[in-house]
PDB file of N, CA, C and O in Angstrom:
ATOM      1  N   UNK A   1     152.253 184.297 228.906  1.00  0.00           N
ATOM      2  CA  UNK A   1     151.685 185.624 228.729  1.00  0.00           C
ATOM      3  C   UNK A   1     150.354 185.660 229.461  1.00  0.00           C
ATOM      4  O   UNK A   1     149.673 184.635 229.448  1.00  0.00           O
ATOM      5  N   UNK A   2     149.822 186.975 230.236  1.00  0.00           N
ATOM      6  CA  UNK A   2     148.676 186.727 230.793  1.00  0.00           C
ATOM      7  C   UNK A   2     148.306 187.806 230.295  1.00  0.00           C
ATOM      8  O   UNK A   2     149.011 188.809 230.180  1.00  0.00           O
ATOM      9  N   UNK A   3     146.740 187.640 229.833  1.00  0.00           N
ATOM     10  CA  UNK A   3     146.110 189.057 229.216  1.00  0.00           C
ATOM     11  C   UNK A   3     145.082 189.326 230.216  1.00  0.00           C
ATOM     12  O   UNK A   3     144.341 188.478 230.713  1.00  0.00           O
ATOM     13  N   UNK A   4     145.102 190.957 230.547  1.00  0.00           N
ATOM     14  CA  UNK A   4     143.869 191.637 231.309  1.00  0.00           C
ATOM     15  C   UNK A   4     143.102 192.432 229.818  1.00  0.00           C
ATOM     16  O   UNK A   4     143.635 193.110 228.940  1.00  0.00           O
ATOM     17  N   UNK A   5     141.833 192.058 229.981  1.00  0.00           N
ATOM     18  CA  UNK A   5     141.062 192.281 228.795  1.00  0.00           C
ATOM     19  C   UNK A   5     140.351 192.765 229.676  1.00  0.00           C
ATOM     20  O   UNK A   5     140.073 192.258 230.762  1.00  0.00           O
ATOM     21  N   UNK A   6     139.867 194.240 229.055  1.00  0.00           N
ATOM     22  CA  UNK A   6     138.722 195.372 229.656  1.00  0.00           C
ATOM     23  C   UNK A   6     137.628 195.145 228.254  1.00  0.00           C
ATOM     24  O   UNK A   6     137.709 194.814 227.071  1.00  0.00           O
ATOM     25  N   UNK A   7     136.757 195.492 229.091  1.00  0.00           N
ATOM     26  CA  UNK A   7     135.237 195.365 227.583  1.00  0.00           C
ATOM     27  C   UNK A   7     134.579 196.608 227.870  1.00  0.00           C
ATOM     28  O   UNK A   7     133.939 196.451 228.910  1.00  0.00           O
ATOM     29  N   UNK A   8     134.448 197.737 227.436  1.00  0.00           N
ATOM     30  CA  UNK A   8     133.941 199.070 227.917  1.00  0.00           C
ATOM     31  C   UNK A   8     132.744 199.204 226.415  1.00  0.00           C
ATOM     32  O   UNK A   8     132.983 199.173 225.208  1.00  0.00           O
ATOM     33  N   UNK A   9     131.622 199.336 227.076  1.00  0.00           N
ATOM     34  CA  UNK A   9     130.042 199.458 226.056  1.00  0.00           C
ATOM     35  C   UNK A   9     129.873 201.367 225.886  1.00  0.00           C
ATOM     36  O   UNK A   9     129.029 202.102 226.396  1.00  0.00           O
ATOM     37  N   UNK A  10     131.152 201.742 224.883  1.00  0.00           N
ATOM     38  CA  UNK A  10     131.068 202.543 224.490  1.00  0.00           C
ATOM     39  C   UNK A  10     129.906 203.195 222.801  1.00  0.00           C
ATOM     40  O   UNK A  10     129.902 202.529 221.766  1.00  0.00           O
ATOM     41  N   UNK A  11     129.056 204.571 222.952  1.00  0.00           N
ATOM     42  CA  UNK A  11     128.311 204.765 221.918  1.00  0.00           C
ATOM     43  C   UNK A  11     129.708 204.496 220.658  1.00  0.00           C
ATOM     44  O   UNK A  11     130.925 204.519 220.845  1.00  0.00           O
ATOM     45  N   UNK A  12     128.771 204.209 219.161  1.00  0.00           N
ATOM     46  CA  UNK A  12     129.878 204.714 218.324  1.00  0.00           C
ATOM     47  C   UNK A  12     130.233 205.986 218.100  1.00  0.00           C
ATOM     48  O   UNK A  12     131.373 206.336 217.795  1.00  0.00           O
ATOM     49  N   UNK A  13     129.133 206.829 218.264  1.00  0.00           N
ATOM     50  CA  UNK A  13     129.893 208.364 217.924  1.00  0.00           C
ATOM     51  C   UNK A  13     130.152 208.682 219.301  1.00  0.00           C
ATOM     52  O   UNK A  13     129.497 209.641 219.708  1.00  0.00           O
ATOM     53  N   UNK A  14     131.249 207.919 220.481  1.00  0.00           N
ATOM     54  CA  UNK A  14     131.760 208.319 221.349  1.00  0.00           C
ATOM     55  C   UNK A  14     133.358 207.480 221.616  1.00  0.00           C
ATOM     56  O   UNK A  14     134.081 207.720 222.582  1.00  0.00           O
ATOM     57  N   UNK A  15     133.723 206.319 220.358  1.00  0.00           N
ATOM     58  CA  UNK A  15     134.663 205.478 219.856  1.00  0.00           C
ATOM     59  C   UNK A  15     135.691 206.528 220.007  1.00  0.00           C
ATOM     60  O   UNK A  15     136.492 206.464 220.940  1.00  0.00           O
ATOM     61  N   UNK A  16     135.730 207.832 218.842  1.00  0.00           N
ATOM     62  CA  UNK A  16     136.769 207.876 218.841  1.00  0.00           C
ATOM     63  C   UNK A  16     137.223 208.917 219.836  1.00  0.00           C
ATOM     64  O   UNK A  16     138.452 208.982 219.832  1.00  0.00           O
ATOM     65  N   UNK A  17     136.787 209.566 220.496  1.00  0.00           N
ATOM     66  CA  UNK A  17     137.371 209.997 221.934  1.00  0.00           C
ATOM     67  C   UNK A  17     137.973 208.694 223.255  1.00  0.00           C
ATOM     68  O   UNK A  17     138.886 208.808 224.072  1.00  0.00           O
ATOM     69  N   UNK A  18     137.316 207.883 223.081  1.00  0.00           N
ATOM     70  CA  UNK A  18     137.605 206.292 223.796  1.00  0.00           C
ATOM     71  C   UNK A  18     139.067 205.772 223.096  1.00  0.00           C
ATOM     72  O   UNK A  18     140.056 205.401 223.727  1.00  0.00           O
ATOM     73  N   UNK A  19     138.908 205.857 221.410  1.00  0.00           N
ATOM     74  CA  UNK A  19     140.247 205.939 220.936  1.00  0.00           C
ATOM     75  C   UNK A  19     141.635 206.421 221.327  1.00  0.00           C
ATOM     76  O   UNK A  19     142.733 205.868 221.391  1.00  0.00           O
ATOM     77  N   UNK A  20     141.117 207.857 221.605  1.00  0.00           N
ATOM     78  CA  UNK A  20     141.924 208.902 221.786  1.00  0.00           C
ATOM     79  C   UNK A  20     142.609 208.849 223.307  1.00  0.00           C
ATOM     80  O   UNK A  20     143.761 209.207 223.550  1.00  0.00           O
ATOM     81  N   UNK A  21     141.790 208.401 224.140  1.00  0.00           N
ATOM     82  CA  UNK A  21     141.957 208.507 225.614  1.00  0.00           C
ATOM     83  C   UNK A  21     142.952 206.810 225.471  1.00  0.00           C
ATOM     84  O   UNK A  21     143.621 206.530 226.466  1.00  0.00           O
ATOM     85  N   UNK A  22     142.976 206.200 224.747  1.00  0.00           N
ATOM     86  CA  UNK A  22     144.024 204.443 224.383  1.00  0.00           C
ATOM     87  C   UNK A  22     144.912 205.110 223.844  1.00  0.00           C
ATOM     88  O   UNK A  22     146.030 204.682 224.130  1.00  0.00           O
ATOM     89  N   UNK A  23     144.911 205.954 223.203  1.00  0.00           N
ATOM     90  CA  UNK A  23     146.479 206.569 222.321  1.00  0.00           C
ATOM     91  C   UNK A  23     147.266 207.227 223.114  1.00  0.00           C
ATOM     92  O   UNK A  23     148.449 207.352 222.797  1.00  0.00           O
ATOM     93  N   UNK A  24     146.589 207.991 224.756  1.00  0.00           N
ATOM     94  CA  UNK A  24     147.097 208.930 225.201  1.00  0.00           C
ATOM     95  C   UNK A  24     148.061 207.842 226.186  1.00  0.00           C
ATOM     96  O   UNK A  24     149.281 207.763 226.329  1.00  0.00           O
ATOM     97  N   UNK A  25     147.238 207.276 226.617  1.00  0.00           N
ATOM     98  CA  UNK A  25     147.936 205.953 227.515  1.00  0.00           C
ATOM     99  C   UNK A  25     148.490 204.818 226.815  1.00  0.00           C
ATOM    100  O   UNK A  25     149.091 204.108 227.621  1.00  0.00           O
ATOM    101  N   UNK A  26     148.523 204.452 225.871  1.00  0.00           N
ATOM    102  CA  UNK A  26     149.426 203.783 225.346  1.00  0.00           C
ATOM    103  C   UNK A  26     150.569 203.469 226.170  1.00  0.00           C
ATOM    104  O   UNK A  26     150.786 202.538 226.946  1.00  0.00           O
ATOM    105  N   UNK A  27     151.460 204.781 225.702  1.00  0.00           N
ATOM    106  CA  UNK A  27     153.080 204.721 226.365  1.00  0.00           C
ATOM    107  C   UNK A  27     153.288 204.644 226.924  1.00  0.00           C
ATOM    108  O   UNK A  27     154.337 204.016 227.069  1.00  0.00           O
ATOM    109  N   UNK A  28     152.405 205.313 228.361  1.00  0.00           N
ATOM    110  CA  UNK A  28     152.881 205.298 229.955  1.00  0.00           C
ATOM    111  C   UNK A  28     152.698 204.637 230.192  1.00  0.00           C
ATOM    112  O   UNK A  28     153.002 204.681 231.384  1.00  0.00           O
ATOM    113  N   UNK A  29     152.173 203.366 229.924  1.00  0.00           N
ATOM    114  CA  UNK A  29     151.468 202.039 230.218  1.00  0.00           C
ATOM    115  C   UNK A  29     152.772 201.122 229.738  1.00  0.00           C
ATOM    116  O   UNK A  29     153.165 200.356 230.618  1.00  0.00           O
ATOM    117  N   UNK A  30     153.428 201.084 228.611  1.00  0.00           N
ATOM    118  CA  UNK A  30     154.272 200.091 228.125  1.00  0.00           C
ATOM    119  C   UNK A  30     154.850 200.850 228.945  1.00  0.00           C
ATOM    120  O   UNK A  30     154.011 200.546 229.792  1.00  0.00           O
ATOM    121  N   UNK A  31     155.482 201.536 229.470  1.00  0.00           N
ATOM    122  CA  UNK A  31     156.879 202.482 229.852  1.00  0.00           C
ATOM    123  C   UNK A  31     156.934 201.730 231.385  1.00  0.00           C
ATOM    124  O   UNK A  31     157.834 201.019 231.830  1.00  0.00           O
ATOM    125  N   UNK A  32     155.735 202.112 231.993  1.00  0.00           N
ATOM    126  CA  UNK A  32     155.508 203.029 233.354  1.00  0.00           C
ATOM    127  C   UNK A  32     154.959 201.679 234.303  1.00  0.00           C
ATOM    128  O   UNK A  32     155.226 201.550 235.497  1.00  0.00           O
ATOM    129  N   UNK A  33     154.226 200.823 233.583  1.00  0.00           N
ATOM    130  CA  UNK A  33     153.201 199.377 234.342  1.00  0.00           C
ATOM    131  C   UNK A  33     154.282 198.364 234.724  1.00  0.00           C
ATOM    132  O   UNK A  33     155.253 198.507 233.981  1.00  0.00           O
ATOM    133  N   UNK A  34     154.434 197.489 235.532  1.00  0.00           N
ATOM    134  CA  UNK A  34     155.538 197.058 235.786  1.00  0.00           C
ATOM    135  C   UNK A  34     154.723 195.215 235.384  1.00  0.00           C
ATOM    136  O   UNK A  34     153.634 194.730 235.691  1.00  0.00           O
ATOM    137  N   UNK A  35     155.932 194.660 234.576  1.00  0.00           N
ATOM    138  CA  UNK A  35     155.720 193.593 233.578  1.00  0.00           C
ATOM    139  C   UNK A  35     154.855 193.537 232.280  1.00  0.00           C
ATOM    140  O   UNK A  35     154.304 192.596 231.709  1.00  0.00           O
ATOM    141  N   UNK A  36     154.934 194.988 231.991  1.00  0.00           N
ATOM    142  CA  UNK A  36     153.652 195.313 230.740  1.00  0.00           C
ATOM    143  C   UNK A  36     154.300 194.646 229.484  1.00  0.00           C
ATOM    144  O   UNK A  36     155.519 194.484 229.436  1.00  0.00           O
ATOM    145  N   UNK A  37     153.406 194.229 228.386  1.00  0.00           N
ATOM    146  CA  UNK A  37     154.198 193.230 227.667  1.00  0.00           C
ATOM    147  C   UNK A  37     153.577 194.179 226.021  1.00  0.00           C
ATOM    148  O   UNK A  37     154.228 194.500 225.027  1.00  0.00           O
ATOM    149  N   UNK A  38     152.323 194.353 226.298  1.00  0.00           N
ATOM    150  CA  UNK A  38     151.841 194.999 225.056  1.00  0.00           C
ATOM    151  C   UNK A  38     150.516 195.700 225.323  1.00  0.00           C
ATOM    152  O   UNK A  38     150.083 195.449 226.447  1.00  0.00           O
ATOM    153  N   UNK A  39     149.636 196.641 224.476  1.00  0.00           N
ATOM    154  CA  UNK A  39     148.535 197.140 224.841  1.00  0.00           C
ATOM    155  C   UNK A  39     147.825 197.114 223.722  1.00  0.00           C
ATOM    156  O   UNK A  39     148.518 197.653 222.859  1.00  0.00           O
ATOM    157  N   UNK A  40     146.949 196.819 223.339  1.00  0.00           N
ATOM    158  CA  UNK A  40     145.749 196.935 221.652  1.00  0.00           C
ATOM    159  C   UNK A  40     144.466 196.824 222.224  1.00  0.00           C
ATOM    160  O   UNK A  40     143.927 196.063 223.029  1.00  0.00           O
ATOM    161  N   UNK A  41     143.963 198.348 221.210  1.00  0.00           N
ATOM    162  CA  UNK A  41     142.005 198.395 221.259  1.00  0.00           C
ATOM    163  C   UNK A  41     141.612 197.633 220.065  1.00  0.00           C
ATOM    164  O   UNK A  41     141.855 197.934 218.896  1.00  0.00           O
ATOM    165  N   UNK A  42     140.978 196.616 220.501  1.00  0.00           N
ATOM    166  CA  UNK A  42     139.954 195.948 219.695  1.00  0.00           C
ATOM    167  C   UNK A  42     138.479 196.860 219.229  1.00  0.00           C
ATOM    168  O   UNK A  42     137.964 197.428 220.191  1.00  0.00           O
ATOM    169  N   UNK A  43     137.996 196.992 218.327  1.00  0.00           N
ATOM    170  CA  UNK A  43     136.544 197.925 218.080  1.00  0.00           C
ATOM    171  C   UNK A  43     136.151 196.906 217.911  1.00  0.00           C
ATOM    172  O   UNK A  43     136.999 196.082 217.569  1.00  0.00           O
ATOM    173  N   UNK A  44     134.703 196.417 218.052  1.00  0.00           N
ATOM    174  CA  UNK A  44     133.930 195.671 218.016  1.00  0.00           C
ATOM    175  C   UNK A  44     132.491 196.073 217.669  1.00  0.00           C
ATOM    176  O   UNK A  44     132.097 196.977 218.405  1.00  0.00           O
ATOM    177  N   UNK A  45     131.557 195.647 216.725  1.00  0.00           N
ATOM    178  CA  UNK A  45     130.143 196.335 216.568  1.00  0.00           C
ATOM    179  C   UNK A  45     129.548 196.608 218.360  1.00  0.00           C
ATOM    180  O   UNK A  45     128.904 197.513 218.889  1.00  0.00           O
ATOM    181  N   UNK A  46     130.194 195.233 218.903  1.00  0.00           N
ATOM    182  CA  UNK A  46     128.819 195.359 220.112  1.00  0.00           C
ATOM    183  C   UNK A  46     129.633 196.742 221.694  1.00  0.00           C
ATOM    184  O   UNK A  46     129.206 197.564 222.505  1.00  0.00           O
ATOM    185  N   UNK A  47     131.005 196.117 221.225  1.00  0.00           N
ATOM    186  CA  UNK A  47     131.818 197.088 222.606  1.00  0.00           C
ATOM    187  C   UNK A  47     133.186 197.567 221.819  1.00  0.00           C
ATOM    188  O   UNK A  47     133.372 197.589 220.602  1.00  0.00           O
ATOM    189  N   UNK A  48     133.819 197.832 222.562  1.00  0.00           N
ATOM    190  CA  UNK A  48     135.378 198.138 222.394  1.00  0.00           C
ATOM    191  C   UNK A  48     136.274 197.369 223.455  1.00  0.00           C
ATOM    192  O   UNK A  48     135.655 197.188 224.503  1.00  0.00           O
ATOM    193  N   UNK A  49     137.039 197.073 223.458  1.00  0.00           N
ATOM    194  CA  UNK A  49     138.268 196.063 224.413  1.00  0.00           C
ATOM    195  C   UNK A  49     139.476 196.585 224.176  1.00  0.00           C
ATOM    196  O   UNK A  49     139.958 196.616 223.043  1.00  0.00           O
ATOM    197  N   UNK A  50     140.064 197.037 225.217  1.00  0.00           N
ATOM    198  CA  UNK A  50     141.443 197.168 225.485  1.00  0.00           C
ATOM    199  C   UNK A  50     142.235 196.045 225.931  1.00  0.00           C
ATOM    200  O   UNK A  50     141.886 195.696 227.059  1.00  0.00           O
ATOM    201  N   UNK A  51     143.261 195.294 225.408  1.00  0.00           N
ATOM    202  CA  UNK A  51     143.350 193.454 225.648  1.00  0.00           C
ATOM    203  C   UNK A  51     145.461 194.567 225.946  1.00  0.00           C
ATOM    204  O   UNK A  51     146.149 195.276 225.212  1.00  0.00           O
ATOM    205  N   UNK A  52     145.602 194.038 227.423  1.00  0.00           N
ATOM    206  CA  UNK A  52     147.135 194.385 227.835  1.00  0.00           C
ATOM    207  C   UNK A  52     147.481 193.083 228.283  1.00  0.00           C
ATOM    208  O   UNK A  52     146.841 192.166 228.797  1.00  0.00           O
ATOM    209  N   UNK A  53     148.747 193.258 227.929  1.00  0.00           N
ATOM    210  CA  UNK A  53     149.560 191.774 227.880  1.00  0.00           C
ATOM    211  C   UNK A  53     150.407 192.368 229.336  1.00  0.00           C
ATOM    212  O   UNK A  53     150.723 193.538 229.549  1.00  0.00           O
ATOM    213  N   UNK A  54     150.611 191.371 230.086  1.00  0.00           N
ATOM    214  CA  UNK A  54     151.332 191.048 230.904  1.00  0.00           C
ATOM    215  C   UNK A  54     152.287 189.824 231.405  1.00  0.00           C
ATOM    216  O   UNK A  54     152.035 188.657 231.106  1.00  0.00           O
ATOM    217  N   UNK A  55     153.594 190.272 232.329  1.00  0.00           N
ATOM    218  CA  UNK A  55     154.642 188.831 232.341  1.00  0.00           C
ATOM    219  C   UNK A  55     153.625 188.002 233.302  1.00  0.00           C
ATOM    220  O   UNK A  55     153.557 186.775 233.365  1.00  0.00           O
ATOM    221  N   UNK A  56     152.874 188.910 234.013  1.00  0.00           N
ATOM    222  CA  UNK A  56     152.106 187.651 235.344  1.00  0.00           C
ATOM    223  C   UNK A  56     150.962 188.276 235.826  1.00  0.00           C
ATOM    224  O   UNK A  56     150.798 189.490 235.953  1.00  0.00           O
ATOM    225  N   UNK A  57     149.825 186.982 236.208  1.00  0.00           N
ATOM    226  CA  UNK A  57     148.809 187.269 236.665  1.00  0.00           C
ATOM    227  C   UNK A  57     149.033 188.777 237.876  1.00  0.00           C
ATOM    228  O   UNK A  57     148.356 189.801 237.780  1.00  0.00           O
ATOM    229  N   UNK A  58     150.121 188.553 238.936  1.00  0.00           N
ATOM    230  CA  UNK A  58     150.201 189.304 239.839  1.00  0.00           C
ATOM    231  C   UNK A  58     150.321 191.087 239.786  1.00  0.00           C
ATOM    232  O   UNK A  58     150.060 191.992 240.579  1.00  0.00           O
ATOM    233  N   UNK A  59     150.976 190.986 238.102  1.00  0.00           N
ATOM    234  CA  UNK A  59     151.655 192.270 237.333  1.00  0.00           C
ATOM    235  C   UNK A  59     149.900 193.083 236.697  1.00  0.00           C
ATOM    236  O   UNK A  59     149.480 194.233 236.566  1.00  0.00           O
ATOM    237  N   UNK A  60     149.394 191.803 236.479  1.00  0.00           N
ATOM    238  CA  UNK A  60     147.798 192.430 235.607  1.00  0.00           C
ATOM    239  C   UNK A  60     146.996 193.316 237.291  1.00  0.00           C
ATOM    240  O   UNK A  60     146.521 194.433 237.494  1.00  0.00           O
ATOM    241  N   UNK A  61     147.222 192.044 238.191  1.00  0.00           N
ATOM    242  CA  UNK A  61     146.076 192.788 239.141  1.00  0.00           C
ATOM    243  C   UNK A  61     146.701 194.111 239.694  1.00  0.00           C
ATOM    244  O   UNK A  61     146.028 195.029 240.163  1.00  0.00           O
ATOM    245  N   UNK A  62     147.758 194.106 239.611  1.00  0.00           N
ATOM    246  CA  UNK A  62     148.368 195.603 240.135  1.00  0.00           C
ATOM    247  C   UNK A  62     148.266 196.576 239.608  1.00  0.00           C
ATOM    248  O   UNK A  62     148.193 197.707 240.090  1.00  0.00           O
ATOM    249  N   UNK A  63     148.246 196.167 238.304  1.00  0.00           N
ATOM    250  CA  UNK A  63     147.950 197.763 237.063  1.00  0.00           C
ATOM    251  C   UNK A  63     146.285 198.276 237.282  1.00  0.00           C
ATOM    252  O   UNK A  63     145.700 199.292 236.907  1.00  0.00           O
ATOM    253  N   UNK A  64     145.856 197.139 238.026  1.00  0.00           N
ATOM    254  CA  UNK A  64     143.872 197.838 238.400  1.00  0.00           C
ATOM    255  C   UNK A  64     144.257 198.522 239.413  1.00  0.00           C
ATOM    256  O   UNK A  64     143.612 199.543 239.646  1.00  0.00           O
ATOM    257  N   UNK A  65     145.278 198.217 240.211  1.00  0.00           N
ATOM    258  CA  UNK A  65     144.934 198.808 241.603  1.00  0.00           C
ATOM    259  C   UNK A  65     146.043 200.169 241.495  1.00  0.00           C
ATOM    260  O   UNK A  65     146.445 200.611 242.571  1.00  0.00           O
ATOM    261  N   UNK A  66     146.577 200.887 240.102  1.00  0.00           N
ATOM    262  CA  UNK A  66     147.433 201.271 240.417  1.00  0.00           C
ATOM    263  C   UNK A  66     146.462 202.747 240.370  1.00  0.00           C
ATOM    264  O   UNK A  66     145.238 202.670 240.264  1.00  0.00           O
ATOM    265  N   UNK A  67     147.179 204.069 240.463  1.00  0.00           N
ATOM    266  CA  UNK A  67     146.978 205.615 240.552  1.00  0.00           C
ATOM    267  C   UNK A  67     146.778 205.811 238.692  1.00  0.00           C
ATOM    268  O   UNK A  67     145.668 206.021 238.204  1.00  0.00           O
ATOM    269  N   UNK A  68     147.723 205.725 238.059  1.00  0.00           N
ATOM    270  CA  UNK A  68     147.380 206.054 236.947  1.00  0.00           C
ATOM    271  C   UNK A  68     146.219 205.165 236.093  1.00  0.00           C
ATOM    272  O   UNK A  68     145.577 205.675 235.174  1.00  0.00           O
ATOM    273  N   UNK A  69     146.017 203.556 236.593  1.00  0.00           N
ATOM    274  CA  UNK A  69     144.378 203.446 236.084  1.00  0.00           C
ATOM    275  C   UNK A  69     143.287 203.866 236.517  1.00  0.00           C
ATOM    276  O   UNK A  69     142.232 204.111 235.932  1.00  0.00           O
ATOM    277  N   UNK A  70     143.754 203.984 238.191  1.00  0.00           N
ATOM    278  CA  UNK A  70     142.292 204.551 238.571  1.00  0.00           C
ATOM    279  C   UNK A  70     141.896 206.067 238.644  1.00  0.00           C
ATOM    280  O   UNK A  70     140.759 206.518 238.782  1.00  0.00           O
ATOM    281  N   UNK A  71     143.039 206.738 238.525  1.00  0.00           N
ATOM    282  CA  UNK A  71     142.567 208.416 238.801  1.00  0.00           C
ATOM    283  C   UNK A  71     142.920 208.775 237.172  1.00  0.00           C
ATOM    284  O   UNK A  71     142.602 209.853 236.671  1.00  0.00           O
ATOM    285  N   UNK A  72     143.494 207.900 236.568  1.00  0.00           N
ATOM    286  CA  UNK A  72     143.666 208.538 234.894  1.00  0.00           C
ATOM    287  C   UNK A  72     142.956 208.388 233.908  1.00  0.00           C
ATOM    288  O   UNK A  72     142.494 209.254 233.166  1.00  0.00           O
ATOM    289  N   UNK A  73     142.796 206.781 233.852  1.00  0.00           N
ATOM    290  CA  UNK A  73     142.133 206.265 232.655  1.00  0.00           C
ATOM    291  C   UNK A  73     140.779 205.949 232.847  1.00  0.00           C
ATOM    292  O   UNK A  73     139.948 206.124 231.956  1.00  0.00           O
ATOM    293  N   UNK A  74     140.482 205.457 234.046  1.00  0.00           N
ATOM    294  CA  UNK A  74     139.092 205.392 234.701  1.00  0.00           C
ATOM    295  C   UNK A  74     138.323 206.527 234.188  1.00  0.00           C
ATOM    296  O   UNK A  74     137.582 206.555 233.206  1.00  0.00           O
ATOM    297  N   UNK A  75     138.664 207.597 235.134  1.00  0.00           N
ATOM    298  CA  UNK A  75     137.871 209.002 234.923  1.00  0.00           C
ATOM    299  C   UNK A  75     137.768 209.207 233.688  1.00  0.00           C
ATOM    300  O   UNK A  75     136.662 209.115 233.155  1.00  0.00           O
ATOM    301  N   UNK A  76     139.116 209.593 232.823  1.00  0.00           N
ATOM    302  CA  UNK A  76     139.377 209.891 231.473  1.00  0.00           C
ATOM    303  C   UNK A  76     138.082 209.188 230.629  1.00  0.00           C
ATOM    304  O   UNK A  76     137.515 209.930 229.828  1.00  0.00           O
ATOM    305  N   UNK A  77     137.667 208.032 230.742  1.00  0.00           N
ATOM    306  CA  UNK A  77     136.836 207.172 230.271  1.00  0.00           C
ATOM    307  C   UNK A  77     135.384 207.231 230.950  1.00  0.00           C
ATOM    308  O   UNK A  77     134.380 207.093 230.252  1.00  0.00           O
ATOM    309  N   UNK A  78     135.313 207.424 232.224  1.00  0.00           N
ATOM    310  CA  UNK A  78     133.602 207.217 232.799  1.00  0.00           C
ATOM    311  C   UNK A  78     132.952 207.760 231.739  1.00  0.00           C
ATOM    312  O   UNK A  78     132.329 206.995 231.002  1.00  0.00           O
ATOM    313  N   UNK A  79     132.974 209.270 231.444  1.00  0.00           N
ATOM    314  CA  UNK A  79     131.280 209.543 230.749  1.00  0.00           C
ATOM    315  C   UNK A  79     131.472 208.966 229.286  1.00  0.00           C
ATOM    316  O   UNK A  79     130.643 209.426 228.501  1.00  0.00           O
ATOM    317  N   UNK A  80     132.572 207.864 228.611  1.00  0.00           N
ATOM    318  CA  UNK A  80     131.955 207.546 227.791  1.00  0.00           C
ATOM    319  C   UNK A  80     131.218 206.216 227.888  1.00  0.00           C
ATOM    320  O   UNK A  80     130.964 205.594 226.856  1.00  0.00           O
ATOM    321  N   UNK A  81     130.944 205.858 228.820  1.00  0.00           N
ATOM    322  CA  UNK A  81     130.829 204.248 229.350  1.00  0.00           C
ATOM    323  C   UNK A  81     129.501 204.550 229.586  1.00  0.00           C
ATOM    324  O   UNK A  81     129.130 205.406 230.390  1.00  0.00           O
ATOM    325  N   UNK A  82     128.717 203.807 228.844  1.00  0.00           N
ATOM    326  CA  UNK A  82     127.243 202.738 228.834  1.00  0.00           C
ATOM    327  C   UNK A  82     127.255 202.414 230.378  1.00  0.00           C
ATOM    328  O   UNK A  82     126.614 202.989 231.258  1.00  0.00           O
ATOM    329  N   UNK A  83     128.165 201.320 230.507  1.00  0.00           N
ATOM    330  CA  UNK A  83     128.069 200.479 231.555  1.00  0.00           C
ATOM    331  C   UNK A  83     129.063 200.285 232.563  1.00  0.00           C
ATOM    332  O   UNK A  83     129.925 201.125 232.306  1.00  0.00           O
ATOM    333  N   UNK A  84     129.328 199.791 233.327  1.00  0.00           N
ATOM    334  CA  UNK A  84     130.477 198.988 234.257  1.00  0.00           C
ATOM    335  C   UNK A  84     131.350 198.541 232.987  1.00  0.00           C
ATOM    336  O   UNK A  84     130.748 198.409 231.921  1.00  0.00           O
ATOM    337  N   UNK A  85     132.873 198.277 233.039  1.00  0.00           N
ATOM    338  CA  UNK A  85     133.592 197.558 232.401  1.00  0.00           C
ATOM    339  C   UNK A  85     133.531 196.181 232.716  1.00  0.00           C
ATOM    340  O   UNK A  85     133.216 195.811 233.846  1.00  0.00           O
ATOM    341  N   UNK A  86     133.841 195.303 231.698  1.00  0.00           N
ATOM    342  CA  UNK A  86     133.491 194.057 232.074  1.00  0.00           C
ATOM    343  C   UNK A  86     135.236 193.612 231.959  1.00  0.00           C
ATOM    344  O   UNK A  86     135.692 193.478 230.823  1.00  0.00           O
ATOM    345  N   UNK A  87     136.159 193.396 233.161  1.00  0.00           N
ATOM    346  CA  UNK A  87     136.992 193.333 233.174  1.00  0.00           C
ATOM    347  C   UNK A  87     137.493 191.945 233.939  1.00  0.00           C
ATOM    348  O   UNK A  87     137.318 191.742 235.140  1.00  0.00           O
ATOM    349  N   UNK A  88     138.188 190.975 232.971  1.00  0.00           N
ATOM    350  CA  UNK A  88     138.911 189.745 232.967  1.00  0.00           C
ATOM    351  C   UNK A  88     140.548 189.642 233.039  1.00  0.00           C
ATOM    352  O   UNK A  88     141.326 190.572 232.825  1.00  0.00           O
ATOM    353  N   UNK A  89     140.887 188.297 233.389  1.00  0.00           N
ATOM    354  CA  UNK A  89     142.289 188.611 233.296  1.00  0.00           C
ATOM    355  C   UNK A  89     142.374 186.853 232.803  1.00  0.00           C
ATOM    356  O   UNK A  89     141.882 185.822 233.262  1.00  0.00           O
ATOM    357  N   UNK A  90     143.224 187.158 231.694  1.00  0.00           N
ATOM    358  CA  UNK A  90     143.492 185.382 231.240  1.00  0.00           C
ATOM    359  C   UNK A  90     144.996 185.144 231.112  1.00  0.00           C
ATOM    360  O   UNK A  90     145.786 185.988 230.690  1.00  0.00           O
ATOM    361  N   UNK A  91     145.322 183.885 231.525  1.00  0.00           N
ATOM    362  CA  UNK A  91     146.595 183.172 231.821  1.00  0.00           C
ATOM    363  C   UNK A  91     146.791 182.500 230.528  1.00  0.00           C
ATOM    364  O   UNK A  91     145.738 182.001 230.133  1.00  0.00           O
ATOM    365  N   UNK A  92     148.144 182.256 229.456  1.00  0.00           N
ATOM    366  CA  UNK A  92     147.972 181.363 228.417  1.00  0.00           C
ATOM    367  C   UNK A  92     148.375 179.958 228.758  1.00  0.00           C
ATOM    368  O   UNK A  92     149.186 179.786 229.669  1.00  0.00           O
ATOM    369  N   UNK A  93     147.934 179.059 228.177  1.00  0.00           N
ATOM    370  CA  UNK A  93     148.828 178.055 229.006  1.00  0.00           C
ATOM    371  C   UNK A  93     150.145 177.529 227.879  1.00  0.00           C
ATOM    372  O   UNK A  93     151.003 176.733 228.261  1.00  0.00           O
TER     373      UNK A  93
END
């Protein structure tokens, strides 16, 4: 399993629109991402994390480079973002 973990330094009274914009993409993401395995928002006091499971490293870097993360969820998300996303991708062994 390889996980791409996003870390987005969202306000709290701006969580649950950040929520809302993970619920909307959810599906098209399991449906639509090619080797998508699973999707869950972590809340955290300090950030929020969106942690997506994938069959392969190659399947994670493609879902960054695809149209629906960058013209959907990106935008959908900029004005609630503090900061840059702090975005990783981990291999299990």
């Amino acid at each position: 399993m390889v996980y791409l973990q996003i870390s987005l330094t969202v306000l709290p009274e701006d969580r649950p629109a950040a929520a809302a914009i993970y619920s909307l993409y959810r599906a098209p993401f399991l449906a639509q991402a090619k080797g998508a395995r699973s999707k869950e928002l972590l809340v955290r006091d300090e950030d929020v994390q969106v942690l997506h499971g994938f069959d392969s490293v190659e399947n994670a870097k493609a879902y960054l480079d695809s149209a629906v993360f960058n013209q959907d969820v990106v935008i959908a998300l900029k004005p609630l973002l503090q900061n840059a996303p702090d975005i990783r991708i981990y291999a299990t062994a």
